[in-house]
Residue frames as a rotation matrix with the C-alpha (Angstrom) as fourth column:
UNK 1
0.512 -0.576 0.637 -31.71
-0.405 -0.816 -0.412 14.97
0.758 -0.047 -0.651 -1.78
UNK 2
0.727 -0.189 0.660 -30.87
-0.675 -0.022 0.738 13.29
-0.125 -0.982 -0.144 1.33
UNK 3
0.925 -0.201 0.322 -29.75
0.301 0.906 -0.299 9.82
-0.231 0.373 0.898 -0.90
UNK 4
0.432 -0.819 0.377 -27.08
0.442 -0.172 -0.880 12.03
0.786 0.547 0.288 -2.46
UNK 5
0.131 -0.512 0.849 -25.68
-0.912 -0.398 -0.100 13.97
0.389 -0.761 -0.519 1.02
UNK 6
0.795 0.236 0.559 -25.89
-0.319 0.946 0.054 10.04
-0.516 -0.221 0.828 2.12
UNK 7
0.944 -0.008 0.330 -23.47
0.269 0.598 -0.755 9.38
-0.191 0.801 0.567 -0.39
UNK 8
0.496 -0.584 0.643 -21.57
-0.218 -0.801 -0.558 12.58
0.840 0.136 -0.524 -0.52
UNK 9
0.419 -0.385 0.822 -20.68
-0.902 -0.281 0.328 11.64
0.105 -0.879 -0.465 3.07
UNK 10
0.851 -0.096 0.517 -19.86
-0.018 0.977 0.212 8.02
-0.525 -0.190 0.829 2.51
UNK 11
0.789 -0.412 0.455 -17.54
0.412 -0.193 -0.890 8.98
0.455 0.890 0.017 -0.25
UNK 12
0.211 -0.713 0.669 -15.68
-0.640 -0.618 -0.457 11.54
0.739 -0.332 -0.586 1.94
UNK 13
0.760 -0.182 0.624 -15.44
-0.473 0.503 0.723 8.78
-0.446 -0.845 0.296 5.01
UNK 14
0.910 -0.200 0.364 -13.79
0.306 0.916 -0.260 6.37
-0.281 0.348 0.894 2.42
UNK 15
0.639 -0.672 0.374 -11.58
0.296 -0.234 -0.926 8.82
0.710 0.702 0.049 0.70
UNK 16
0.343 -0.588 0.732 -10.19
-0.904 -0.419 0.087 10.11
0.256 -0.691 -0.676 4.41
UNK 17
0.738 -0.143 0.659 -9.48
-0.407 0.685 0.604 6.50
-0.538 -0.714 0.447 5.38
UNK 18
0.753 -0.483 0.448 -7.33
0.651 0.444 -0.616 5.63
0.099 0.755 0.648 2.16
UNK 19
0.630 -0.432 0.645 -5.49
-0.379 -0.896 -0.229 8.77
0.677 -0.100 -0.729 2.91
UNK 20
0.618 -0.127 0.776 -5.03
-0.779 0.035 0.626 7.76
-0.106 -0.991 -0.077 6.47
UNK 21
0.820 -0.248 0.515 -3.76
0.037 0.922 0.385 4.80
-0.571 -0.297 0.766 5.41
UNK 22
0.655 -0.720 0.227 -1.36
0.588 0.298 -0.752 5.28
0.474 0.626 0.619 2.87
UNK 23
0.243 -0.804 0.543 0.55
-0.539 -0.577 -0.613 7.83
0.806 -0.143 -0.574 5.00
UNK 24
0.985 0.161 -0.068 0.84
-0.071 0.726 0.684 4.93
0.159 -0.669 0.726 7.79
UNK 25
-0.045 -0.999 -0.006 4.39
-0.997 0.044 0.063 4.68
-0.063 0.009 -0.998 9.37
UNK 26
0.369 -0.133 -0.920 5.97
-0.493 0.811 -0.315 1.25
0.788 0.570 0.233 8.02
UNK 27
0.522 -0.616 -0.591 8.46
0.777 0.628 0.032 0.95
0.351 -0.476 0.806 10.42
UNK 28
0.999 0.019 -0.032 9.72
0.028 -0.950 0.310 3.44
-0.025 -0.311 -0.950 13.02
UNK 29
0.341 -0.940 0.029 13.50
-0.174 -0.033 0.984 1.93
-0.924 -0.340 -0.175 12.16
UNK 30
0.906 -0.396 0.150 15.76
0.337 0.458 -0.823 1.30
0.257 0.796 0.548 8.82
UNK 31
0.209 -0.905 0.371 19.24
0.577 0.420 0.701 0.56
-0.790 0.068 0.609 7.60
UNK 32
0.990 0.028 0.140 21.13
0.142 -0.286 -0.948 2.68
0.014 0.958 -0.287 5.58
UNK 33
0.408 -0.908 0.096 24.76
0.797 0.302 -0.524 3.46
0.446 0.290 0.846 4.24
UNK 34
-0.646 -0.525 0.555 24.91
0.397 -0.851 -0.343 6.65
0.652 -0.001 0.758 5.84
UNK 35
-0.757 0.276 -0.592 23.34
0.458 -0.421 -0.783 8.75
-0.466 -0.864 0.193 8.61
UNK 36
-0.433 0.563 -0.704 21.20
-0.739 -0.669 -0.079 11.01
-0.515 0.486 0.706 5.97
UNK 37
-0.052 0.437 0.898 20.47
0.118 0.895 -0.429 7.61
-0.992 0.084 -0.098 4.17
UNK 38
0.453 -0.056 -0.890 21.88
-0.706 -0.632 -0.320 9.55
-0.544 0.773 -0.326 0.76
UNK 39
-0.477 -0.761 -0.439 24.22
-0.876 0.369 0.312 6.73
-0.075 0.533 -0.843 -0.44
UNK 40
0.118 0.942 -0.315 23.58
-0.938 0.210 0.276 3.79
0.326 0.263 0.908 -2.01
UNK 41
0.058 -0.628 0.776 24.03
-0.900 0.303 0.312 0.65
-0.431 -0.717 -0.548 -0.56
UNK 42
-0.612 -0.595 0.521 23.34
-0.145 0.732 0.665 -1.73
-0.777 0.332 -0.535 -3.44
UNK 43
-0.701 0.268 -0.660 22.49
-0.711 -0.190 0.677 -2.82
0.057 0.944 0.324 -6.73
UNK 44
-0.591 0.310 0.745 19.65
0.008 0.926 -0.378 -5.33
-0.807 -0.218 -0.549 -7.55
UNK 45
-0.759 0.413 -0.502 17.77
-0.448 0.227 0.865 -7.05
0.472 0.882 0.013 -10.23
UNK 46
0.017 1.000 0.019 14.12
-0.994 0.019 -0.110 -7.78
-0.110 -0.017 0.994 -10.08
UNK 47
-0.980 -0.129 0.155 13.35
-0.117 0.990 0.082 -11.30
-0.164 0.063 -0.985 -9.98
UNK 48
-0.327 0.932 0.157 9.34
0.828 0.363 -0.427 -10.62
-0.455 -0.009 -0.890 -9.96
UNK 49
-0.317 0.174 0.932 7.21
0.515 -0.794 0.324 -8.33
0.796 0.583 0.162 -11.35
UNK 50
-0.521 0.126 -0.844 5.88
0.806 -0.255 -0.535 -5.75
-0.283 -0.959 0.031 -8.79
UNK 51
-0.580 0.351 0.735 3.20
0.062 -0.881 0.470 -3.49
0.812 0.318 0.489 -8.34
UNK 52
-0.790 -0.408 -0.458 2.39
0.468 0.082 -0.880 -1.81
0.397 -0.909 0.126 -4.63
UNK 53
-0.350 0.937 0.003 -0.71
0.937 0.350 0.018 -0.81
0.016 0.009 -1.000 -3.24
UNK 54
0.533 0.777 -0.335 0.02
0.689 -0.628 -0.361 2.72
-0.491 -0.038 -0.871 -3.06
UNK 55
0.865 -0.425 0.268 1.91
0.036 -0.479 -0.877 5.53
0.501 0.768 -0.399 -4.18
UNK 56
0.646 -0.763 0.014 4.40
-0.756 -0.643 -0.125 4.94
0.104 0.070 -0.992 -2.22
UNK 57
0.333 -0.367 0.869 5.52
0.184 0.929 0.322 1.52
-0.925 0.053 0.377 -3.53
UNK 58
-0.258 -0.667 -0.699 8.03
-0.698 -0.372 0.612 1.18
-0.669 0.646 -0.369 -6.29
UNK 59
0.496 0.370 0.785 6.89
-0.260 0.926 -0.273 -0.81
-0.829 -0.069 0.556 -9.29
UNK 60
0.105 -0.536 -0.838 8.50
-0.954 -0.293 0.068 -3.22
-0.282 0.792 -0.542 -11.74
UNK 61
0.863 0.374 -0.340 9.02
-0.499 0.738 -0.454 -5.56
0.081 0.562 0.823 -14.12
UNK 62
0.837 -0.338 0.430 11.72
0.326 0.940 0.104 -8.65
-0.439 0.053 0.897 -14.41
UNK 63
0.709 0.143 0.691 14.98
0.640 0.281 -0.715 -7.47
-0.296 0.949 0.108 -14.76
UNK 64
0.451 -0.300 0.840 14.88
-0.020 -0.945 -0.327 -4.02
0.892 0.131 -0.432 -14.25
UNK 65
-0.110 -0.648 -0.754 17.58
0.885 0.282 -0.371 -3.49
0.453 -0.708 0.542 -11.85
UNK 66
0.678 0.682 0.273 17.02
0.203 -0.531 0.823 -0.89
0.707 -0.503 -0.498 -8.76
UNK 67
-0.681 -0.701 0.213 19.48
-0.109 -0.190 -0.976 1.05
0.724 -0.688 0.053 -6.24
UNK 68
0.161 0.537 -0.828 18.72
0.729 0.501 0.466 0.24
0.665 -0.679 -0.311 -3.02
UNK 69
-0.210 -0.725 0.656 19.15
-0.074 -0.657 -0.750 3.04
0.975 -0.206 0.085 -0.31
UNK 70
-0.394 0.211 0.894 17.53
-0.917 -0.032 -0.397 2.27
-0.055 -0.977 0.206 3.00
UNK 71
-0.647 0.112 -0.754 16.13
0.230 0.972 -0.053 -1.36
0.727 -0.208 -0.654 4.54
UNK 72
0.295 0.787 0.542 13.17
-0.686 -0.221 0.694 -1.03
0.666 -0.576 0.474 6.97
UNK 73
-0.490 -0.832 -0.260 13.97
-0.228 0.410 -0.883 -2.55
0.842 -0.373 -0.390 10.58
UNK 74
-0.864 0.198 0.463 12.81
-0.447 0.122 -0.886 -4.20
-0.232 -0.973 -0.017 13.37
UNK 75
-0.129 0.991 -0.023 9.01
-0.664 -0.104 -0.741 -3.93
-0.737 -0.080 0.671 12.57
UNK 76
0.713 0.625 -0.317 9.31
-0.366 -0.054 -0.929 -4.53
-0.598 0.779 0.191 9.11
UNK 77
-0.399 -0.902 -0.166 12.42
-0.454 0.037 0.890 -5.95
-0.797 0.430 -0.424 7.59
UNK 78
-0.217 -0.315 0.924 10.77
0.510 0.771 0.382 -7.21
-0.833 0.554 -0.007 4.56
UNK 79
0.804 0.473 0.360 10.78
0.583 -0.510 -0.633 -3.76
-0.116 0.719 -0.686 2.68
UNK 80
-0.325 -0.928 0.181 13.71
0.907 -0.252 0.337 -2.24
-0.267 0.274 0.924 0.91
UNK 81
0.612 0.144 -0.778 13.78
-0.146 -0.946 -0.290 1.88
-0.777 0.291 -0.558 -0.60
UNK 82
-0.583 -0.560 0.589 15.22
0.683 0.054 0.728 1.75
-0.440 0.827 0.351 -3.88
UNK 83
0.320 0.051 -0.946 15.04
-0.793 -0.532 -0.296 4.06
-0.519 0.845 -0.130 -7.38
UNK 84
-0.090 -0.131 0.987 14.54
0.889 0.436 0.139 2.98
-0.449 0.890 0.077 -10.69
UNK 85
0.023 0.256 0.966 14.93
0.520 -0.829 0.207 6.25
0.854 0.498 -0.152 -13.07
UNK 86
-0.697 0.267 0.666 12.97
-0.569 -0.771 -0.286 8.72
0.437 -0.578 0.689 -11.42
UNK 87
0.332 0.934 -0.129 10.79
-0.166 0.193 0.967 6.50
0.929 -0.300 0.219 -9.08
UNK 88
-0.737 -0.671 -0.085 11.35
-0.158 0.294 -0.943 5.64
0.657 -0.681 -0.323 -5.72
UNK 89
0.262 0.860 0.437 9.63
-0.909 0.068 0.412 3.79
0.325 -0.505 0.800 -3.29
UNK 90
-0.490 -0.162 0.857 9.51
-0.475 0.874 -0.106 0.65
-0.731 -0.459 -0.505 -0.80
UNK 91
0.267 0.376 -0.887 9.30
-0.762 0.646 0.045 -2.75
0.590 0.664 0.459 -2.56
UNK 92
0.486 -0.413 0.770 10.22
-0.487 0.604 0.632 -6.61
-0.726 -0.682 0.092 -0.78
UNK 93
-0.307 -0.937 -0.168 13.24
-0.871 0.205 0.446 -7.80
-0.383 0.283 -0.879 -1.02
UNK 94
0.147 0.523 0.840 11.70
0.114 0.834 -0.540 -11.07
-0.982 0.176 0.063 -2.12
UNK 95
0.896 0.109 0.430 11.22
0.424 0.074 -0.903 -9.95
-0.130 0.991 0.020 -5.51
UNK 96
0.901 -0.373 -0.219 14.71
-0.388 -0.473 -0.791 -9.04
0.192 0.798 -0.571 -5.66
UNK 97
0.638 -0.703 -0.314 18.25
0.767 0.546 0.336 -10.51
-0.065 -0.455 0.888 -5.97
UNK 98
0.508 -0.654 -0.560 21.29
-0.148 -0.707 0.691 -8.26
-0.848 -0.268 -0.456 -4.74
UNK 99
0.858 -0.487 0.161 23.73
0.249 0.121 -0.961 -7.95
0.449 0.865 0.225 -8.06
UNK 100
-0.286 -0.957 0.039 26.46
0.457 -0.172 -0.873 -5.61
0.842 -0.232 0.486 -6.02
UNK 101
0.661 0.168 -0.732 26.78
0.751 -0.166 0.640 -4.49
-0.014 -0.972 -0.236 -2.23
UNK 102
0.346 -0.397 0.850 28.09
0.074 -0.892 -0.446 -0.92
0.935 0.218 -0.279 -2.48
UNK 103
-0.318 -0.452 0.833 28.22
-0.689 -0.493 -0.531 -0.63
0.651 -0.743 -0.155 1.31
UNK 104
-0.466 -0.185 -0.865 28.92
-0.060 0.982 -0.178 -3.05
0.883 -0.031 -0.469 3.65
UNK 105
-0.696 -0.352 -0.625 28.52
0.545 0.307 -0.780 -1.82
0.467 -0.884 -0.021 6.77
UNK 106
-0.067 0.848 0.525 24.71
0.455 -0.442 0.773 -0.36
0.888 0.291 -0.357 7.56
UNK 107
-0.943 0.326 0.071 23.62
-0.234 -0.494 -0.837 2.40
-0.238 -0.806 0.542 10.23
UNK 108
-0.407 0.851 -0.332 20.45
0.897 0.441 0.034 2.29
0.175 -0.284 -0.943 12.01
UNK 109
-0.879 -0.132 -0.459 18.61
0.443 -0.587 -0.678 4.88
-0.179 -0.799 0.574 12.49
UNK 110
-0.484 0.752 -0.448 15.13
0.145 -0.436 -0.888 6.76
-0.863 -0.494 0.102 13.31
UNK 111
-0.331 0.551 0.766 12.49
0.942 0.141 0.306 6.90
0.060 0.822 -0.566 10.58
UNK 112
-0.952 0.127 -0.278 11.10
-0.057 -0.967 -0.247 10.17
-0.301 -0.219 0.928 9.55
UNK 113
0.166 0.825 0.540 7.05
0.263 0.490 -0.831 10.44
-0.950 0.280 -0.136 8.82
UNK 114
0.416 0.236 -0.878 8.23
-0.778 -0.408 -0.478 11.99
-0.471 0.882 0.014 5.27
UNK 115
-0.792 -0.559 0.246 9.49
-0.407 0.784 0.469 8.48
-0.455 0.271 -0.848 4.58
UNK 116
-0.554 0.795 0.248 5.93
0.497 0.554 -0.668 7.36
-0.668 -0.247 -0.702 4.21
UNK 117
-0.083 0.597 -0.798 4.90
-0.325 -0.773 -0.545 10.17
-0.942 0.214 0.258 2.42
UNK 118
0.531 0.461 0.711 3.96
0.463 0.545 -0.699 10.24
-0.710 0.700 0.077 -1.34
UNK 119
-0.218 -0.392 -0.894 6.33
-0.238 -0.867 0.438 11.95
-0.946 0.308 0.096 -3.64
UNK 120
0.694 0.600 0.398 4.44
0.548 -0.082 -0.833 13.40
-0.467 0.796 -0.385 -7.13
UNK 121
0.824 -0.207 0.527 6.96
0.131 -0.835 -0.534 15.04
0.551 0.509 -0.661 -9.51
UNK 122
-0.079 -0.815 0.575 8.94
0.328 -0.566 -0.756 17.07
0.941 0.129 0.312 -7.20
UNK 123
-0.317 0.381 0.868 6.59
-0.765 -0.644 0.004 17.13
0.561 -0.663 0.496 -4.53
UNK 124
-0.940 0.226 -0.253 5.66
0.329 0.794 -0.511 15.44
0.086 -0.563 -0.822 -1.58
UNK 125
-0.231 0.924 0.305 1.64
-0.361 -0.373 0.855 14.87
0.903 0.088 0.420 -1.70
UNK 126
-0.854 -0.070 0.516 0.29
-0.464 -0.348 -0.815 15.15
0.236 -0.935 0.264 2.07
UNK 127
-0.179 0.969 -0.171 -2.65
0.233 0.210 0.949 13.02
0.956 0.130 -0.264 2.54
């Protein structure tokens, strides 16, 4: 009995730290085309495949071409926000080349923690 409360608690340590981590702020700055960070600011094509460590990384394949809407800053400049379809999530610019540059001229400004967050569906999932 004890082997399995032993267990039961190791389980629940592990599953709160993966949480903890995937809602981690990236970067407490980014770049976008707009103040709200609604518009896009460019087009791009995959050059790698890609697949991120959590749910909130965008993945894909060679190719597939992705709007870009926000740039991570300061901390982090080597993670972009982009949609493919319905997904969306941070990916590095690395694996991608820019096709068109919708907006030239980028604002900075203030990260929010629902940037980080996970979004299921329609919903953002709170870890």
């Amino acid at each position: 009995m004890l082997r399995i409360l032993d267990q039961r608690i190791l389980l629940l340590v592990i599953s709160f730290l993966t949480r903890l981590q995937s809602t981690k702020v990236l970067s407490e700055w980014k770049k976008c085309g707009d103040q709200e960070c609604e518009t896009a600011m460019s087009r791009v094509q995959a050059t790698t495949d890609y697949s991120g460590p959590d749910c909130r990384y965008l993945n894909f394949k060679t190719g597939e071409e992705i709007m870009v809407y926000s740039k991570l800053s300061r901390k982090n400049e080597n993670l972009w926000t982009g949609s493919k379809g319905k997904d969306f999530g941070y990916f590095p610019k690395d694996a991608v080349k820019v096709e068109e540059v919708f907006i030239a001229k980028e604002v900075e400004v203030l990260t929010k923690e629902t940037d980080f967050l996970c979004l299921h569906g329609d919903k953002y999932a709170f870890e």
